[in-house]
TORMARBA-596472 format. One record per residue (C-alpha): residue in one letter; x, y, z. Coordinates in pm, whole numbers, plus 50000, padded with zeros to 5 digits. Example, Ala and Ser with C-alpha at 12.3 -4.5 7.8 and 13.67 -1.06 7.14 Angstrom:
2
A512304955050780/S513674989450714/
This chain:
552
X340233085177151/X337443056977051/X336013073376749/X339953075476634/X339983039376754/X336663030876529/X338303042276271/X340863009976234/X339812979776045/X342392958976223/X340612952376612/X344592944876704/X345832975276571/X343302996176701/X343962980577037/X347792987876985/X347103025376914/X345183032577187/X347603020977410/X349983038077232/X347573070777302/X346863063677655/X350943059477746/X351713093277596/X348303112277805/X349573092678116/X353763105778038/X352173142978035/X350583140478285/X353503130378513/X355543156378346/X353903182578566/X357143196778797/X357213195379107/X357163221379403/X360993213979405/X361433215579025/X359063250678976/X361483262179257/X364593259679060/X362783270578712/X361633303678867/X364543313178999/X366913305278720/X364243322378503/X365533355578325/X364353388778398/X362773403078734/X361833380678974/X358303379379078/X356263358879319/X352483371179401/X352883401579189/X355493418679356/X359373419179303/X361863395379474/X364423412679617/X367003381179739/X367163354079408/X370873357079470/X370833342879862/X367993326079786/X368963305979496/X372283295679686/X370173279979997/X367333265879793/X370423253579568/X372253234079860/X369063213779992/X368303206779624/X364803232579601/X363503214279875/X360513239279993/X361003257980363/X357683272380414/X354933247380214/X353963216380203/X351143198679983/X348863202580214/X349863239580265/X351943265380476/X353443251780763/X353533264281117/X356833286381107/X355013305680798/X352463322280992/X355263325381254/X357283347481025/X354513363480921/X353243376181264/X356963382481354/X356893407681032/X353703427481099/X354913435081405/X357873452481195/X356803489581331/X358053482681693/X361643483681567/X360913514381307/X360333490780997/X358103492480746/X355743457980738/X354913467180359/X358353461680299/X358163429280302/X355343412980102/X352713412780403/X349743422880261/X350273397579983/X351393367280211/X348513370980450/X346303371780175/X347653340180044/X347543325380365/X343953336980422/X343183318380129/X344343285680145/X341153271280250/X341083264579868/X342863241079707/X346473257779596/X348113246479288/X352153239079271/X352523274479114/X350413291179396/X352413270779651/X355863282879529/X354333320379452/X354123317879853/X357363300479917/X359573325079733/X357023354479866/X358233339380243/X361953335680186/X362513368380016/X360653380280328/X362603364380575/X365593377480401/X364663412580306/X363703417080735/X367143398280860/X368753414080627/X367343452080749/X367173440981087/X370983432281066/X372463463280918/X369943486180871/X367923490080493/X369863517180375/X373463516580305/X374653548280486/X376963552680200/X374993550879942/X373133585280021/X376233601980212/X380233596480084/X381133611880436/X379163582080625/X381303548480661/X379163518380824/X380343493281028/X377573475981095/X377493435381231/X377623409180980/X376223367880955/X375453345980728/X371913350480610/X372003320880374/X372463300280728/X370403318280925/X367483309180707/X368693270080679/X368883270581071/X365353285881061/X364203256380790/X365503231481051/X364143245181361/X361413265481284/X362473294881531/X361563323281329/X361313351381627/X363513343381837/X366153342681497/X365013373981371/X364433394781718/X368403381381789/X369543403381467/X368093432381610/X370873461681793/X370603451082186/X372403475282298/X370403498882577/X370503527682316/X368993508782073/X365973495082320/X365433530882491/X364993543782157/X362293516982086/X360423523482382/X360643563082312/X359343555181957/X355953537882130/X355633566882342/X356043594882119/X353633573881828/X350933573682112/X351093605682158/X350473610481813/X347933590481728/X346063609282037/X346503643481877/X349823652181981/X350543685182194/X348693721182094/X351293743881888/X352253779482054/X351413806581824/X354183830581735/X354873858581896/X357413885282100/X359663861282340/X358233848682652/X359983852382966/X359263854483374/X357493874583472/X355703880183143/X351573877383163/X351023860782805/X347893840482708/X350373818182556/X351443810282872/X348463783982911/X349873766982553/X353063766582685/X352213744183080/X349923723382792/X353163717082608/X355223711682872/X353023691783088/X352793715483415/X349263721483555/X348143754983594/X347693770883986/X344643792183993/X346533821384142/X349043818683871/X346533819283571/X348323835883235/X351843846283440/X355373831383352/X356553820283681/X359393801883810/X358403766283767/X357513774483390/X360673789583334/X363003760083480/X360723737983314/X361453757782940/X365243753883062/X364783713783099/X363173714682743/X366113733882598/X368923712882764/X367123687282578/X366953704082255/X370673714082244/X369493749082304/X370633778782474/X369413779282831/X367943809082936/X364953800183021/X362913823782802/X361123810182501/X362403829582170/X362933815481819/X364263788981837/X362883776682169/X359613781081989/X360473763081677/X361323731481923/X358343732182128/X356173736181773/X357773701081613/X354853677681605/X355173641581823/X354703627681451/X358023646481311/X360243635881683/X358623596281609/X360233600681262/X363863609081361/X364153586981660/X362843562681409/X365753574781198/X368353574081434/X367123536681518/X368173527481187/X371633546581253/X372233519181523/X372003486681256/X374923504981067/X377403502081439/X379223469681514/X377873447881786/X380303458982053/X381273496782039/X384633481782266/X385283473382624/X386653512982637/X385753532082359/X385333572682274/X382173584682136/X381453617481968/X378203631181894/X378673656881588/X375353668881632/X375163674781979/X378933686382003/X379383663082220/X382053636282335/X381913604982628/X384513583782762/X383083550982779/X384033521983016/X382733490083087/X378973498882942/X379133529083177/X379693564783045/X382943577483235/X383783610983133/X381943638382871/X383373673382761/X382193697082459/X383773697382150/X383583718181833/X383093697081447/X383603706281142/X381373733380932/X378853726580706/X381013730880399/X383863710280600/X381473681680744/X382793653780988/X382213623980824/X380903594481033/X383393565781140/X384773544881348/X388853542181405/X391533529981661/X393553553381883/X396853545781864/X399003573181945/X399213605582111/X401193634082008/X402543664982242/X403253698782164/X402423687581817/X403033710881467/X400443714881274/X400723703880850/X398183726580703/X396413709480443/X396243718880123/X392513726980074/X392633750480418/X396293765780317/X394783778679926/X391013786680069/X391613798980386/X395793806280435/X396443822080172/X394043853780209/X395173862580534/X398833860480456/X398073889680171/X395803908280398/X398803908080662/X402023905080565/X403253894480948/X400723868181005/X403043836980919/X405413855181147/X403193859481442/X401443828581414/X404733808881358/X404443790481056/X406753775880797/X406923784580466/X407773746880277/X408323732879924/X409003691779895/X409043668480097/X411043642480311/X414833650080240/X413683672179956/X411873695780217/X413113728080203/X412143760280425/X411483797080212/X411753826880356/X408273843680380/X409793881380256/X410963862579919/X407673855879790/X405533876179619/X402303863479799/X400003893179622/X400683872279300/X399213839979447/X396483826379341/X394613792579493/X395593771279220/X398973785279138/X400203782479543/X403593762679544/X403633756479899/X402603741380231/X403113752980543/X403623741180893/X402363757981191/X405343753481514/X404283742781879/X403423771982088/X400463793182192/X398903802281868/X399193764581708/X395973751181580/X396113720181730/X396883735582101/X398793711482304/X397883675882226/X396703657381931/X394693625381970/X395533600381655/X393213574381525/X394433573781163/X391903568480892/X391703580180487/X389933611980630/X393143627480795/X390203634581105/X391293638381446/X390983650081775/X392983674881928/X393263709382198/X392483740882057/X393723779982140/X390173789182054/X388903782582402/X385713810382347/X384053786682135/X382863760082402/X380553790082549/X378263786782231/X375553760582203/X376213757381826/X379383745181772/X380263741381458/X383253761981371/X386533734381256/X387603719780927/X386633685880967/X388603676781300/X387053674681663/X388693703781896/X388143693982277/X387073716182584/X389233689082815/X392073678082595/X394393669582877/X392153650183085/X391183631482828/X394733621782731/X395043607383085/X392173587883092/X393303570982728/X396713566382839/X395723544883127/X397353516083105/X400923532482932/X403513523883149/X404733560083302/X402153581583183/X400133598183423/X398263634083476/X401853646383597/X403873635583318/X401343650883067/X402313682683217/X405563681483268/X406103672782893/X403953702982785/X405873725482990/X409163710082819/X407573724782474/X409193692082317/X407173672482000/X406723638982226/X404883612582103/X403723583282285/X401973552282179/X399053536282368/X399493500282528/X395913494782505/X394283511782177/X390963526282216/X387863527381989/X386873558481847/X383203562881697/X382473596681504/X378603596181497/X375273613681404/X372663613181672/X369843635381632/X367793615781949/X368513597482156/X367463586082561/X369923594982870/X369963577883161/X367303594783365/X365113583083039/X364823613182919/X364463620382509/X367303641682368/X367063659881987/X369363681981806/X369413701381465/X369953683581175/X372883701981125/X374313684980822/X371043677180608/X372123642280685/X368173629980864/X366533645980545/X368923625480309/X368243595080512/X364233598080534/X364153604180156/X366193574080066/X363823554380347/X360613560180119/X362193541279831/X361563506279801/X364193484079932/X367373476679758/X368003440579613/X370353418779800/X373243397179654/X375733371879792/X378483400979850/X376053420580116/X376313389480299/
């Protein structure tokens, strides 16, 4: 700037230049933005978001907190990251414990940041690490809230209903008070299914990481009284020392210890290891830490409160409980739907109950299934008592069966429905349990009492058939004024349609547990019977979807 000023011959108007010069340098250099004003810029910048290399996944929730406390920064000062940072960032990597994935959210690149900052950082370092430690906090309240996957999203028959708050608040609470663990660890499930799961998930990855249990080699089915090298795999396995006098024999201990293993396998209990047996004990710890991992994750998609009285079913354990005040009241068998006719995964209200109920085929069961055993015997609608319909409402009209040419039908040309009368041979036995939802699913008795024998139950067309129907309609009609165990039956014996609607409503919760922890602490798994884990640990390898202010 001198040899420009040498270059005037007026000393004044050289003086007046340079000042001129030196006000411009000193406006740019105040023109740098601030943490507060790079803040706002990135995040109302087009395109993908970035912020230390790696994709924001929140500019949405983020944007409308940084927004209402005018881009002040959360996690940064001048000086550099403030207390609650390394807080979050400790609460993160510790993101396994619950069945997260730490890499999930920016950890490796945050801690490197943060491991760095004994060198100066410049504003656009400092907000790479602020929006780096929102999105964070975000991404993990977000997952830890309602899971990272949207259940529906990778299965149409899967509803959620999972808790919901304000994560916008959450993090301004969190800006104010700096309680980032105690914020985050309050999103996670608390019920005791969720936390036995946990600790099962620390147990089974130690046994892992120690080399897991030997594998049985294949072979003819071992049973007591058999003398089997195997044998010695099998106490290994299933954690029973081996007596000196009993060497290589099956004995009695080993076989009620197989029968433990297969009650908690869902598995036939004999006591002998065949097939399937086999295939049980031969699932790595690794694989078992994966699905209760999975199933954790199937907790964050369940309300806070399943309901002070609530029914549970377990499609893949064929199993339902009467719950009561947090204590499991009642359980019975029950048969779901086959794999072609899946029961989706819900939750509902029980409102009614209906009595010697008739059954209103559906459609899709009347032209796939119906239909070829009516032309493969002509008396079936007879003997099982069914209705032969067209309309409906005051348009309803019965046909007589011996008018139609049923060897004509075909499944898309079949003009009618049909209803199925109370009696022995009805479908829906002698109770129906409602709950009414958009999947027409329900519980209900069944004349196909054989069934409950098997371990694998899945046999129905969607709907849940129960071992105990009647004594679970008296234990949800507690509560109805003049319903008890002897009016039930007195009202079944009258063969009358009766239908009687609950006083106190009770929750209903169709679900997909393939582990889980009973009260004696032991772990429970069951067949993927649906395909439904292997959908759910593909779609967990993806990187995590982006947030916007409707998931709040």
């Amino acid at each position: 700037m001198m040899v420009v000023c040498k270059q005037f011959t007026s000393r004044a108007l050289a003086r007046s230049f340079c000042l001129l010069m030196f006000c411009v340098l000193a406006s740019g250099l105040s023109a740098a933005p601030t943490a507060s004003e790079l803040i706002r810029q990135r995040l109302e910048a087009p395109g993908e978001p970035m912020a230390l290399s790696e994709p924001l996944y929140n500019r949405a929730l983020m944007m409308s907190e940084y927004e209402s406390r005018a881009f002040k920064p959360i996690w940064i000062t001048d000086e550099g990251a403030l207390p609650k940072a390394y807080r979050l960032v400790d609460t993160v990597g510790e993101a396994a414990l619950d069945a997260m994935r730490p890499e999930d959210y920016h950890l490796a690149a945050v801690s490197a940041q943060l491991a760095g900052q004994s060198q100066v950082m410049t504003v656009s370092q400092q907000v790479d690490l602020e929006l780096a430690l929102s999105d964070m906090f975000l991404s993990f309240a977000a997952h830890s809230l309602k899971g990272r996957i949207n259940p529906t999203s990778i299965d149409p028959e899967w509803s959620s209903s999972h808790r919901d708050t304000d994560l916008t608040i959450l993090l301004s609470k969190v800006a104010e008070d700096g309680k980032v663990a105690a914020r985050l660890a309050a999103l996670q499930p608390l019920q005791p299914g969720y936390l036995t799961l946990k600790q099962a998930l620390a147990d089974y990855r130690r046994i892992a990481a120690s080399g897991g249990w030997p594998g049985i080699p294949a072979g003819g089915t071992l049973k007591r009284g058999m003398d089997d090298p195997r044998v010695l795999l099998l106490r290994t396995r299933l954690g029973i020392p081996v007596p000196e006098e009993v060497g290589t024999v099956y004995d009695a201990e080993l076989e009620s210890a197989v029968k433990v293993f297969q009650r908690r396998h869902g598995l036939e209990v004999d006591g002998a290891v065949g097939r399937e047996t086999l295939a049980e004990l031969n699932q790595s710890a690794a694989s078992r830490a994966q699905t209760i991992a999975m199933n954790m994750e199937r907790w964050r998609w369940l309300p806070e409160s399943l309901g002070e009285r609530h029914i549970r079913v377990n499609i893949a354990s064929f199993e339902l409980e009467a719950w009561e005040g947090g204590q499991r009241v009642a359980s019975q068998s029950v048969v779901v739907g086959r794999d072609y006719r899946r029961t989706p995964v819900f939750s509902g209200e029980m409102t009614y109950l209906v009595f010697n109920p008739t059954w209103e085929v559906p459609s899709s069961i009347a032209r796939k299934d119906l239909l070829k055993q009516i032309q493969a015997d002509p008396g079936y609608l007879s003997r099982m008592n069914m209705q032969v319909l067209r309309g409906w409402g005051a348009d309803e009209i019965q046909v007589d069966p011996s008018s139609v040419l049923w060897s004509s039908m075909t499944e898309r040309s079949l003009p009618y429905r049909f209803r199925q009368l109370p009696g022995e041979n009805n479908a829906l036995g002698r109770v129906k349990l409602m709950f009414p939802n958009v999947h027409a699913v329900y519980l209900h008795d069944t004349p196909a009492r054989n069934l409950f024998a098997k371990a694998k139950r899945d046999f129905s067309s969607g709907c849940i058939r129960l071992e105990q129907p009647l004594e679970l309609s008296s234990w949800v009609l507690e509560g109805t004024p003049n319903w008890d165990r002897g009016r039930i039956d007195r009202e079944i014996a009258g063969k009358k349609i009766t239908t009687v609607k609950l006083k106190n409503p009770v929750q209903v919760h169709l679900l997909y547990w393939t582990a889980w922890v009973d009260e004696n602490g032991q772990v429970h798994f069951r067949r993927d019977i649906y395909g439904r884990d292997a959908r759910l640990q593909s779609a967990l390898q993806l990187p995590p979807p982006k947030m916007s202010r409707s998931d709040l």
